[in-house]
C-alpha positions as CSV (number, residue, x, y, z in Angstrom):
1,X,250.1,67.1,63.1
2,X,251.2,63.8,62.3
3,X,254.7,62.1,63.2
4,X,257.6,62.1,59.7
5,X,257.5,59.3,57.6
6,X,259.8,61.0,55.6
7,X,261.8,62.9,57.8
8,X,264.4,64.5,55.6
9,X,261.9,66.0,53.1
10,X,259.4,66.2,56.2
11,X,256.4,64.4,55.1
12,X,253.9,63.2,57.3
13,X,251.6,60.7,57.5
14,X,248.5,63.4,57.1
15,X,250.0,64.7,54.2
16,X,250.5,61.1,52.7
17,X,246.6,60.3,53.4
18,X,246.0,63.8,51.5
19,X,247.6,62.5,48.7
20,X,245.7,59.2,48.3
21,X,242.6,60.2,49.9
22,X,242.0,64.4,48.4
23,X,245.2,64.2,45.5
24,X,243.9,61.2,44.1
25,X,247.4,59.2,44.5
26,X,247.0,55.5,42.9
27,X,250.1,54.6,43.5
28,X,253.4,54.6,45.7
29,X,255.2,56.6,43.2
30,X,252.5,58.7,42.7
31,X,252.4,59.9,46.3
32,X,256.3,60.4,46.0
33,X,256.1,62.6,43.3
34,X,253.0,64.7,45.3
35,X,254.2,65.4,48.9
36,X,258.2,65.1,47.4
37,X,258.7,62.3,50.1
38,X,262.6,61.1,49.9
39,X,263.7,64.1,47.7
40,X,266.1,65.3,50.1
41,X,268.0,61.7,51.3
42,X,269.7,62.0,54.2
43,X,268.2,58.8,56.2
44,X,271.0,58.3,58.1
45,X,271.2,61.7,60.1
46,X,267.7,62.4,59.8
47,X,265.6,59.2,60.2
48,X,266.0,57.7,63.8
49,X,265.8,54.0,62.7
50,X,268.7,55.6,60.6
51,X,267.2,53.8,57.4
52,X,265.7,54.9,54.4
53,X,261.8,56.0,54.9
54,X,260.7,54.2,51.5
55,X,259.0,50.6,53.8
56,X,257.5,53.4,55.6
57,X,256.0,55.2,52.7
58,X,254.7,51.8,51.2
59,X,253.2,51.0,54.9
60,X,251.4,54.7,54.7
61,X,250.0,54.0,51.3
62,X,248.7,50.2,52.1
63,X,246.7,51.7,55.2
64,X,245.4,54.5,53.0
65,X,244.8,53.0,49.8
66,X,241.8,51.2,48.9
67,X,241.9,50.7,45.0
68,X,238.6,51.6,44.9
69,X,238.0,55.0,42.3
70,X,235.3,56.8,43.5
């Protein structure tokens, strides 16, 4: 298993490439809505860097996403 991205709702980066890469994600907000990444805020307790995850998410998705439909 992956280290959080998201760690208040839990999401990891696995479950963000399963999004994009098996879900068929096409978008930041897309992934959001599929692995419910930042539904539970609470960045400040539960994030170390003690910001919210949502650079983090976009980061995920850029390494993942390739544009390219298949």
């Amino acid at each position: 298993m992956s280290e959080y991205v998201c760690y208040c709702s839990k999401v990891t980066e696995d479950d963000i490439a399963e999004a994009i890469l098996e879900r068929g994600a096409d978008s930041v907000e897309a992934v959001i809505r599929m692995t419910g990444a930042m539904k539970n805020s609470n960045c400040k307790v539960n994030n170390p860097k003690g910001t919210c995850c949502y650079p983090d998410v976009i980061e995920i998705f850029n390494k993942y996403w390739t544009g390219i439909e298949i």
